[in-house]
CHARMM internal coordinates of N, CA and C (Angstrom, degrees):
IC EDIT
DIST 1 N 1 CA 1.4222
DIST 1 CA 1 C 1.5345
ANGL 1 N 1 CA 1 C 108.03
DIST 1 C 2 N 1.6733
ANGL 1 CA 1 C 2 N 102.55
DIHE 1 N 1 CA 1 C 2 N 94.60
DIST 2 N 2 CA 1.9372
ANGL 1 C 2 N 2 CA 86.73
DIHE 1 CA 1 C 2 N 2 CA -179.14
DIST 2 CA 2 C 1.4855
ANGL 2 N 2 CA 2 C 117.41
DIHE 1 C 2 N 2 CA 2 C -92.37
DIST 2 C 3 N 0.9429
ANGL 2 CA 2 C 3 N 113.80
DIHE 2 N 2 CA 2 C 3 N 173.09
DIST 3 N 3 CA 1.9177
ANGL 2 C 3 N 3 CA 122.54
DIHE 2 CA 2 C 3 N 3 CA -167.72
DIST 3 CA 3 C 1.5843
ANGL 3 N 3 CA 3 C 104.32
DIHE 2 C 3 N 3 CA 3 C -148.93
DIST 3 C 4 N 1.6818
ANGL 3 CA 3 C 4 N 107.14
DIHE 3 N 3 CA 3 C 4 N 103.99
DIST 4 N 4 CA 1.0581
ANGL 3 C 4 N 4 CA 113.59
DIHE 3 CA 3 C 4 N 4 CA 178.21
DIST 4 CA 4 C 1.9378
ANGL 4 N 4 CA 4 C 109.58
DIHE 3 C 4 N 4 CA 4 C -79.76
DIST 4 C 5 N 1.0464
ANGL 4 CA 4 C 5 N 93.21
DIHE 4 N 4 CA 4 C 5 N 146.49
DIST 5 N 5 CA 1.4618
ANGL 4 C 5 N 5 CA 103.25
DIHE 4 CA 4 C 5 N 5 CA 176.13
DIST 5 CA 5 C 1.9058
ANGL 5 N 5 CA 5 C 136.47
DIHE 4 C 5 N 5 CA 5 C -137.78
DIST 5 C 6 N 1.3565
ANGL 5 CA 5 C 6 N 104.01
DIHE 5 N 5 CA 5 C 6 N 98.79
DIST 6 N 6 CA 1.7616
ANGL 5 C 6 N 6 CA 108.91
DIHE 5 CA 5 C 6 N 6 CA -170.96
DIST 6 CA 6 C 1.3240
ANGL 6 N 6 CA 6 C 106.92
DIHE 5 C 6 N 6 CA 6 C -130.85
DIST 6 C 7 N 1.4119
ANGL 6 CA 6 C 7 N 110.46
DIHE 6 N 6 CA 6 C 7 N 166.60
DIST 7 N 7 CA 0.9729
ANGL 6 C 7 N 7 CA 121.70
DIHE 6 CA 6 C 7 N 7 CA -163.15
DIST 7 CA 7 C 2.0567
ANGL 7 N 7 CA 7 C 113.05
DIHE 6 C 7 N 7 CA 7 C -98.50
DIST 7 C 8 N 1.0063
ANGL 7 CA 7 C 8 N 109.24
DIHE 7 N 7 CA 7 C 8 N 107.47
DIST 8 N 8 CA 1.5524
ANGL 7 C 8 N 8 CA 112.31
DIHE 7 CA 7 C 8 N 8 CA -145.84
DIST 8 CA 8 C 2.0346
ANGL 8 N 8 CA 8 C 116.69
DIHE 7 C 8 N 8 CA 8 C -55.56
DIST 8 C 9 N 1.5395
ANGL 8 CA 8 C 9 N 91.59
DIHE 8 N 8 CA 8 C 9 N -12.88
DIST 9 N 9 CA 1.5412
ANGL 8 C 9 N 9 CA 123.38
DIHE 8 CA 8 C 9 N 9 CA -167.41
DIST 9 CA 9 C 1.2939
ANGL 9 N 9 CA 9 C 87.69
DIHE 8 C 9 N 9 CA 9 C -85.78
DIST 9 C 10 N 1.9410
ANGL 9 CA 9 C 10 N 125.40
DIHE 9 N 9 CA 9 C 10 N -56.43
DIST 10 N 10 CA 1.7122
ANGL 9 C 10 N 10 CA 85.00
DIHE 9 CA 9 C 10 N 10 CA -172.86
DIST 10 CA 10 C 1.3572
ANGL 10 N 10 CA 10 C 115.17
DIHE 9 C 10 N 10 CA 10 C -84.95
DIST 10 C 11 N 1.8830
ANGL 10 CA 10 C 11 N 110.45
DIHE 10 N 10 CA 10 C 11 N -179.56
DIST 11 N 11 CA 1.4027
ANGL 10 C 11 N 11 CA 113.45
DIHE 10 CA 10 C 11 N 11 CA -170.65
DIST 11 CA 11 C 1.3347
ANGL 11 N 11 CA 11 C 110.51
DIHE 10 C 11 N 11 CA 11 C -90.48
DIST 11 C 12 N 1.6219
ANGL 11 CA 11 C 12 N 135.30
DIHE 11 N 11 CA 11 C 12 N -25.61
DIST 12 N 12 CA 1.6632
ANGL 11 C 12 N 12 CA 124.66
DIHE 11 CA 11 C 12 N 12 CA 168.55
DIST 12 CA 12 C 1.0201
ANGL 12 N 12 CA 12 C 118.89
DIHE 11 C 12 N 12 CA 12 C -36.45
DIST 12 C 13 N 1.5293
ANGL 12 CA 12 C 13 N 130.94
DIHE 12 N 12 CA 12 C 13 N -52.87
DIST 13 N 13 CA 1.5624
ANGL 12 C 13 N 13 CA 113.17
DIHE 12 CA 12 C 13 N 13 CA -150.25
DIST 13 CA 13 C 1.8957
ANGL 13 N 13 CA 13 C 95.13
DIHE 12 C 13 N 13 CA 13 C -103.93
DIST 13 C 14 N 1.5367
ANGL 13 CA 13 C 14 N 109.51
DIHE 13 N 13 CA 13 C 14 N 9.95
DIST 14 N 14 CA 1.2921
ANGL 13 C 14 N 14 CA 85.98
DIHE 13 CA 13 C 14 N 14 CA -173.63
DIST 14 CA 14 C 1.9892
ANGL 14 N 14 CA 14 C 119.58
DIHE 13 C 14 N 14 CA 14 C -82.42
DIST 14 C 15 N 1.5843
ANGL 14 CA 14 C 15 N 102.50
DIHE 14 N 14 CA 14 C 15 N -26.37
DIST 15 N 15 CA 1.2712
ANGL 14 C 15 N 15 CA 97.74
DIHE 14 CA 14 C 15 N 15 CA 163.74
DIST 15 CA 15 C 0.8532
ANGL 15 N 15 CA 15 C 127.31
DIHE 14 C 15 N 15 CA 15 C -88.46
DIST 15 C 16 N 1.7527
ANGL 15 CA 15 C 16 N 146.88
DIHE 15 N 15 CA 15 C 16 N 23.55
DIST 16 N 16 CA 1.1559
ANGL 15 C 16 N 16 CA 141.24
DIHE 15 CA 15 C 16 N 16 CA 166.12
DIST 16 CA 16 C 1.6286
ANGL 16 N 16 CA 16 C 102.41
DIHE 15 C 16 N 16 CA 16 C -112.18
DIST 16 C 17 N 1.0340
ANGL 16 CA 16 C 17 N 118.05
DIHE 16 N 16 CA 16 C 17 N -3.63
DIST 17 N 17 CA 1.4528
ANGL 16 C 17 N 17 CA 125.41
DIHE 16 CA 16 C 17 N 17 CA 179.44
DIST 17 CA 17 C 2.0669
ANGL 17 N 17 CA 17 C 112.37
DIHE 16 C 17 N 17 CA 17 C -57.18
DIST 17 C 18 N 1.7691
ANGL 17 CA 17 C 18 N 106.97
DIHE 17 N 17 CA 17 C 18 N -58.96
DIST 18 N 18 CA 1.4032
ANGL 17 C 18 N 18 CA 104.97
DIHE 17 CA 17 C 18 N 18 CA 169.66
DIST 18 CA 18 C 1.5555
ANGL 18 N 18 CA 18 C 123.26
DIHE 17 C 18 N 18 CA 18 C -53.78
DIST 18 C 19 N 1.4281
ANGL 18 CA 18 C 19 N 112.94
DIHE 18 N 18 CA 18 C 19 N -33.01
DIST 19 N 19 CA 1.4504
ANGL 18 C 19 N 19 CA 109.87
DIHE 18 CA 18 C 19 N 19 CA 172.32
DIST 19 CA 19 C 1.5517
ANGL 19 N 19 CA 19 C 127.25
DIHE 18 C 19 N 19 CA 19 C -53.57
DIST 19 C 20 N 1.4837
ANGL 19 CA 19 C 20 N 100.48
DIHE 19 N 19 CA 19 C 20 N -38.69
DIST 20 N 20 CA 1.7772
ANGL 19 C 20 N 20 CA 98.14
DIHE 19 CA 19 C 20 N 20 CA 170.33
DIST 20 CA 20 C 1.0648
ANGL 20 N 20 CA 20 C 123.64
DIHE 19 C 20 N 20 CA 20 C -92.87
DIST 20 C 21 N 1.3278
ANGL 20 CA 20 C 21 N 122.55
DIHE 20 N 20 CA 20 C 21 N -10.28
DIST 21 N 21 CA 1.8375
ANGL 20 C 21 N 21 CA 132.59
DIHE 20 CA 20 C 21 N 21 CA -174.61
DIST 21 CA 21 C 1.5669
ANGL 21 N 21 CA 21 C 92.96
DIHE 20 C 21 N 21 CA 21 C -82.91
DIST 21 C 22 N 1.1277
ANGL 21 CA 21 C 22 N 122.75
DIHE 21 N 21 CA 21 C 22 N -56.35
DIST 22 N 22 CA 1.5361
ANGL 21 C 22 N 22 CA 123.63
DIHE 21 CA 21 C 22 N 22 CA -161.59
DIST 22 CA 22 C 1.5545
ANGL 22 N 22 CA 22 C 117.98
DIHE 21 C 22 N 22 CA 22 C -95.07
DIST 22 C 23 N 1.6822
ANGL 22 CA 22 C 23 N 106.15
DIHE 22 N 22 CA 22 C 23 N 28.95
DIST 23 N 23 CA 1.6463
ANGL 22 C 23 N 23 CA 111.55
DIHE 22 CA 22 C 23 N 23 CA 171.06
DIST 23 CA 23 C 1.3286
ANGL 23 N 23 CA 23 C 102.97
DIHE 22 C 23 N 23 CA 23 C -92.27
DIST 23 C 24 N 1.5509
ANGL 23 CA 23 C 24 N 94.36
DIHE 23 N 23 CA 23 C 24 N 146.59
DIST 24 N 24 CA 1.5139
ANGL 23 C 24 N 24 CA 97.05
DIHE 23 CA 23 C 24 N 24 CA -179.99
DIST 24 CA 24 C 1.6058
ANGL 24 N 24 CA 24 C 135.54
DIHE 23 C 24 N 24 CA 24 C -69.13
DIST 24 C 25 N 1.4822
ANGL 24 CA 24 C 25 N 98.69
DIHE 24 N 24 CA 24 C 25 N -6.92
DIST 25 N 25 CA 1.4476
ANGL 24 C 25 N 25 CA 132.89
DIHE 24 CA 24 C 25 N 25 CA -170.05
DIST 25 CA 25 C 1.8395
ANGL 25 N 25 CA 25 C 113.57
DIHE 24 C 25 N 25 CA 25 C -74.93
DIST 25 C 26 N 1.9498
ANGL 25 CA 25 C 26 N 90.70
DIHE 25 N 25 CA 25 C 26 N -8.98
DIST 26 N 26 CA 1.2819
ANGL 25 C 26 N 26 CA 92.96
DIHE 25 CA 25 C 26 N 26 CA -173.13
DIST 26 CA 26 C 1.8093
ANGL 26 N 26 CA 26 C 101.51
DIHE 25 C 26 N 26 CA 26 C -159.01
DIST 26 C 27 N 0.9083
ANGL 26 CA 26 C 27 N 128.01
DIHE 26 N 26 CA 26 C 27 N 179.78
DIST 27 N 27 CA 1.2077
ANGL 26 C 27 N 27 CA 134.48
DIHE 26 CA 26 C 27 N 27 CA -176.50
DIST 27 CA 27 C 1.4954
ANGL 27 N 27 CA 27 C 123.28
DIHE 26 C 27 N 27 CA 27 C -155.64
DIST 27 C 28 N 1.4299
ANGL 27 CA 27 C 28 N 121.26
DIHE 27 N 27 CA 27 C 28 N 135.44
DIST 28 N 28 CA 1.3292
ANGL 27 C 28 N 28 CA 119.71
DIHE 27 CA 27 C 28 N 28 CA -156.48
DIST 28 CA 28 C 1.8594
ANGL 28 N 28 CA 28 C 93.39
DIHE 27 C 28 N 28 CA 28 C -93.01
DIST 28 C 29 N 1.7172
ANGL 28 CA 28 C 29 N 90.06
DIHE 28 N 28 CA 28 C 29 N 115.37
DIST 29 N 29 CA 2.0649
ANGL 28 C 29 N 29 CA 89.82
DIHE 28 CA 28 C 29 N 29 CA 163.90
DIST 29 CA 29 C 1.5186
ANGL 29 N 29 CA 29 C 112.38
DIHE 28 C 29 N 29 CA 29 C -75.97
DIST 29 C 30 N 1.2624
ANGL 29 CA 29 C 30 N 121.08
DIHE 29 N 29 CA 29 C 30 N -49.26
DIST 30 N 30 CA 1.7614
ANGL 29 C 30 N 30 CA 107.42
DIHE 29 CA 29 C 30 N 30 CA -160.26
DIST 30 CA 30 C 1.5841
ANGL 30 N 30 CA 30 C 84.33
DIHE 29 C 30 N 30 CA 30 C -166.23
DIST 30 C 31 N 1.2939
ANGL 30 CA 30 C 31 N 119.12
DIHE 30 N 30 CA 30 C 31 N 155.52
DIST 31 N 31 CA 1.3557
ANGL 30 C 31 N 31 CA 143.58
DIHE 30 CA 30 C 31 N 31 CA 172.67
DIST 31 CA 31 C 2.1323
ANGL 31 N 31 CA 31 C 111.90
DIHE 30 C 31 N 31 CA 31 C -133.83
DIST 31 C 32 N 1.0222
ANGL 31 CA 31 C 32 N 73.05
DIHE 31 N 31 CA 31 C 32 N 133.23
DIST 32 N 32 CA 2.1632
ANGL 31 C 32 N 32 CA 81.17
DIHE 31 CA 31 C 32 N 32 CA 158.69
DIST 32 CA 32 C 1.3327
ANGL 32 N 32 CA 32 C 107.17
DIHE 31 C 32 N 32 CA 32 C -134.88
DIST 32 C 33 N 1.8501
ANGL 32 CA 32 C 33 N 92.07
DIHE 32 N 32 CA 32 C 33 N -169.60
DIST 33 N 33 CA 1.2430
ANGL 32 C 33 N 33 CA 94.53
DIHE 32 CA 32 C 33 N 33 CA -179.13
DIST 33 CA 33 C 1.5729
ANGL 33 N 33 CA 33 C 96.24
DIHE 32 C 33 N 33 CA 33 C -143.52
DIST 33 C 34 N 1.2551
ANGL 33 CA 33 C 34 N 124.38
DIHE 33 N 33 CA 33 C 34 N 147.30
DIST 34 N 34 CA 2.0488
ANGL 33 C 34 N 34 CA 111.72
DIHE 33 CA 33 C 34 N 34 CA -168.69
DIST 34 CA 34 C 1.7015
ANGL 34 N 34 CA 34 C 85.22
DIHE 33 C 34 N 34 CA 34 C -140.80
DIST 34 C 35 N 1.4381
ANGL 34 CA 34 C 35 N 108.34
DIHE 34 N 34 CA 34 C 35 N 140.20
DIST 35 N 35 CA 1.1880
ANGL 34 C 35 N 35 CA 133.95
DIHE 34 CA 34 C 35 N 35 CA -138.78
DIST 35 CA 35 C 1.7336
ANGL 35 N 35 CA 35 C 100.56
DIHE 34 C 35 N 35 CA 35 C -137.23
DIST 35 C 36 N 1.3174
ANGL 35 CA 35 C 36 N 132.57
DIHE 35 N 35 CA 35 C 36 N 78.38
DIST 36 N 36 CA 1.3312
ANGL 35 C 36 N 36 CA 137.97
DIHE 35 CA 35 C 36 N 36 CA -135.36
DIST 36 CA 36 C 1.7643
ANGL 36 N 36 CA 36 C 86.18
DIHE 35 C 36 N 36 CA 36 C -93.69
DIST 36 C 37 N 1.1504
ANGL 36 CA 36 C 37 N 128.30
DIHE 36 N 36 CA 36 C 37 N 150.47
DIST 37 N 37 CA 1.5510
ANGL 36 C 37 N 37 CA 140.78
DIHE 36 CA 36 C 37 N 37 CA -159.32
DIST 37 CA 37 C 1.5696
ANGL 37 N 37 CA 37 C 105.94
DIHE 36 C 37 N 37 CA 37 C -146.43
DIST 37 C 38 N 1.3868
ANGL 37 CA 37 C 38 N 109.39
DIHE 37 N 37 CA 37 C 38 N 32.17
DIST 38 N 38 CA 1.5098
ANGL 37 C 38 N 38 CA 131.21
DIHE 37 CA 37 C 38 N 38 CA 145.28
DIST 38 CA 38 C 1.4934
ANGL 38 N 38 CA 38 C 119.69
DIHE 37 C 38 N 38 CA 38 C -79.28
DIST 38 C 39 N 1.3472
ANGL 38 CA 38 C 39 N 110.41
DIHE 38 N 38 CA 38 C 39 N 113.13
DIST 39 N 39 CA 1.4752
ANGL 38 C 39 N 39 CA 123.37
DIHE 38 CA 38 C 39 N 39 CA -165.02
DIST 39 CA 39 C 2.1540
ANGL 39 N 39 CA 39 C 95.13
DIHE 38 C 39 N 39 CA 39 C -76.28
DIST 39 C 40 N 1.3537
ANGL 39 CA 39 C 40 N 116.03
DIHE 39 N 39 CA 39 C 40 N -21.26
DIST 40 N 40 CA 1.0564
ANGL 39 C 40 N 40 CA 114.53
DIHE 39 CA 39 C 40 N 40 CA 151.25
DIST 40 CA 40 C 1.3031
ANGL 40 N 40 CA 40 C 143.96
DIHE 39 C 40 N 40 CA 40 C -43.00
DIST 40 C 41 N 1.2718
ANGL 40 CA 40 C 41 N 111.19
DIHE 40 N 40 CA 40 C 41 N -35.72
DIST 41 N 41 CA 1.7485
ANGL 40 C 41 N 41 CA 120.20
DIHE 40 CA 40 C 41 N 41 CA -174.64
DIST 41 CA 41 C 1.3756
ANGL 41 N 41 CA 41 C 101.88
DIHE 40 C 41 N 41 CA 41 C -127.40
DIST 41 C 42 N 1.7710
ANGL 41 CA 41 C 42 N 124.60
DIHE 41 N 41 CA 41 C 42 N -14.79
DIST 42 N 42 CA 1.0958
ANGL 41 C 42 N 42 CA 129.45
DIHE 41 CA 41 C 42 N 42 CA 170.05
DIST 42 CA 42 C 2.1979
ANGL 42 N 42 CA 42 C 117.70
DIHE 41 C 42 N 42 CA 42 C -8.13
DIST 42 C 43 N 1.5892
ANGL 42 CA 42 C 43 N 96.64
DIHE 42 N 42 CA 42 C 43 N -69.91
DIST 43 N 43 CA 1.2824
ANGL 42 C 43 N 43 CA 92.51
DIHE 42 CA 42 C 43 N 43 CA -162.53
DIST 43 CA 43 C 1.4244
ANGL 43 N 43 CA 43 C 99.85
DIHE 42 C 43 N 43 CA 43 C -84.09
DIST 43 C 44 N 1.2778
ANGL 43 CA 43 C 44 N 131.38
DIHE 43 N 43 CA 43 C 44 N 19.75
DIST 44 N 44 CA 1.5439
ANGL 43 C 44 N 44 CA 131.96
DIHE 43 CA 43 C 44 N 44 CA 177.76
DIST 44 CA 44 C 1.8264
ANGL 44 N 44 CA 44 C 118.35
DIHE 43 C 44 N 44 CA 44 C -102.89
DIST 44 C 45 N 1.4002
ANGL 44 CA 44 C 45 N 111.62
DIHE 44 N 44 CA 44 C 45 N 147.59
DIST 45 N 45 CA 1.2502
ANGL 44 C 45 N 45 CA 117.49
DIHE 44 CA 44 C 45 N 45 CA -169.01
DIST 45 CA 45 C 1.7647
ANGL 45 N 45 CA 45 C 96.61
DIHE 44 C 45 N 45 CA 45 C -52.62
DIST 45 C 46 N 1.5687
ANGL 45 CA 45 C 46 N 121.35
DIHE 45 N 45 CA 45 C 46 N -17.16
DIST 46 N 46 CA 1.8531
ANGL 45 C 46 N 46 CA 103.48
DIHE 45 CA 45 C 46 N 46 CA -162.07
DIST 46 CA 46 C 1.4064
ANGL 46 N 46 CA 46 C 88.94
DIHE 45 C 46 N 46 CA 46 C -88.67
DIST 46 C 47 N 1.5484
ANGL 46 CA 46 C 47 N 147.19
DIHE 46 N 46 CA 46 C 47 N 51.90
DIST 47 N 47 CA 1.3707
ANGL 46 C 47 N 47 CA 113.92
DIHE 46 CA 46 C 47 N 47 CA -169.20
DIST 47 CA 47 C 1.6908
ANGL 47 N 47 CA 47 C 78.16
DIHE 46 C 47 N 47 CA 47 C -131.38
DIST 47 C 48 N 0.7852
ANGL 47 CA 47 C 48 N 121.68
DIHE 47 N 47 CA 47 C 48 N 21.55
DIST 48 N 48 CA 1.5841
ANGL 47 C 48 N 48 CA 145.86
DIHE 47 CA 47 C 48 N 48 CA 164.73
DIST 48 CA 48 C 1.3165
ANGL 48 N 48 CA 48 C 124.18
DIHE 47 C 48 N 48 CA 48 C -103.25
DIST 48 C 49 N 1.4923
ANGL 48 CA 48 C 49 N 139.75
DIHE 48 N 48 CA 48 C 49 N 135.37
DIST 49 N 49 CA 1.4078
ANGL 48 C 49 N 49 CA 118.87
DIHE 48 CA 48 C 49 N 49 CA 164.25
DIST 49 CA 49 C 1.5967
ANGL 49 N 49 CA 49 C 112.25
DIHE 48 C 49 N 49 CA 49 C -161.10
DIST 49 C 50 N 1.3540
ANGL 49 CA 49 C 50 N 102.06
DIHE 49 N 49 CA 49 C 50 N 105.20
DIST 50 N 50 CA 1.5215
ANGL 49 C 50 N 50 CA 101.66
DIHE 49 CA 49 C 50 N 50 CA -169.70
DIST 50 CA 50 C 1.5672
ANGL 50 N 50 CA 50 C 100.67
DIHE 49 C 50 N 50 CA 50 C -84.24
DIST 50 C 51 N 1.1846
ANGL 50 CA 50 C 51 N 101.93
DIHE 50 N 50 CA 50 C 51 N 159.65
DIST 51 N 51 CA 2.2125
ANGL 50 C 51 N 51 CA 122.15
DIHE 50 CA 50 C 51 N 51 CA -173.18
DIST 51 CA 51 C 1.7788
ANGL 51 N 51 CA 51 C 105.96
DIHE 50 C 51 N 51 CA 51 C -131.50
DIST 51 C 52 N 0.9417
ANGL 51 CA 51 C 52 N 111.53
DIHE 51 N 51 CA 51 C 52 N 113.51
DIST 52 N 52 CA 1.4482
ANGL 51 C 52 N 52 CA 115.09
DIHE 51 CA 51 C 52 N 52 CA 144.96
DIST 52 CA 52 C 1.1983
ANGL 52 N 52 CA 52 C 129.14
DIHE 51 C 52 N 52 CA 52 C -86.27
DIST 52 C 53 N 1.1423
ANGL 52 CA 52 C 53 N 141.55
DIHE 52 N 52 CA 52 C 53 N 140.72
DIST 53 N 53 CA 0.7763
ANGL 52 C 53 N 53 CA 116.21
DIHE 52 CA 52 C 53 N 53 CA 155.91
DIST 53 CA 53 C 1.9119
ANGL 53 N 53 CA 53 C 121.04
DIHE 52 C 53 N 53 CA 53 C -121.84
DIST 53 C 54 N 1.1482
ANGL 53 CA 53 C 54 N 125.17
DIHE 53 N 53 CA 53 C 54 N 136.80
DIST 54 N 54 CA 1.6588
ANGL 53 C 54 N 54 CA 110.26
DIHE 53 CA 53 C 54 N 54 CA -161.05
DIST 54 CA 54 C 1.7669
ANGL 54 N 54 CA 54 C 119.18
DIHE 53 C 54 N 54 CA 54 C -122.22
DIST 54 C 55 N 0.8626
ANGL 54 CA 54 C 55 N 119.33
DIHE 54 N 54 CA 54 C 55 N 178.18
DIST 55 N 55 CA 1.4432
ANGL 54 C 55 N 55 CA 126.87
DIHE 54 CA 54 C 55 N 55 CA -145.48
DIST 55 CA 55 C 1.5241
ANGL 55 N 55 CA 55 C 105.97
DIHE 54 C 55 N 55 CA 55 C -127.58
DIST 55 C 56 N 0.8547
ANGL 55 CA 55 C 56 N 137.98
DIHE 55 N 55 CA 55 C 56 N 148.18
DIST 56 N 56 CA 1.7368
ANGL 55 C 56 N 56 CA 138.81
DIHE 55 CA 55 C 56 N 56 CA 144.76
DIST 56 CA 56 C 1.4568
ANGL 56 N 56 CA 56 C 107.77
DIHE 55 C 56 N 56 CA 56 C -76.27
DIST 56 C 57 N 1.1926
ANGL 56 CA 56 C 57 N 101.58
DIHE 56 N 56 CA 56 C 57 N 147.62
DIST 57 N 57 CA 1.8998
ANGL 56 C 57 N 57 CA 119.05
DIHE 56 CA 56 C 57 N 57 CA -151.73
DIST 57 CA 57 C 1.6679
ANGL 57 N 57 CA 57 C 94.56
DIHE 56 C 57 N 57 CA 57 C -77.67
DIST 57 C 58 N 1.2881
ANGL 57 CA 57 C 58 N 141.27
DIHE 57 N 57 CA 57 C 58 N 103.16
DIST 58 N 58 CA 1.9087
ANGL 57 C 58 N 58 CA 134.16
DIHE 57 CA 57 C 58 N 58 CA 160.29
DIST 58 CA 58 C 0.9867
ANGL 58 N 58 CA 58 C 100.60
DIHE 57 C 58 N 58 CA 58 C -3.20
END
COOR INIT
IC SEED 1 N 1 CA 1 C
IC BUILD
């Protein structure tokens, strides 16, 4: 069961992101998004972190 994981703020992984979610080879179960509340990374794109997680197709 793999679970891709990026940070939704930067711009690399955001257009290669539909190419692997929407193959037919696999299927998306559930996604979030976790929202880190470290005043450290606060003003940085990692204080974000979206999860897929994906499936093999029935």
């Amino acid at each position: 069961m793999p679970i891709l994981d990026h940070a939704p703020e930067l711009d690399r992984p955001a257009p290669q992101l539909p190419s692997i979610v929407e193959r037919r080879a696999i299927s998306l179960h559930r996604s979030f998004e976790l929202v880190v509340g470290d005043e450290e990374i606060a003003d940085t794109a990692f204080a974000s972190r979206r999860f897929h997680n994906l499936l093999p197709p029935n």
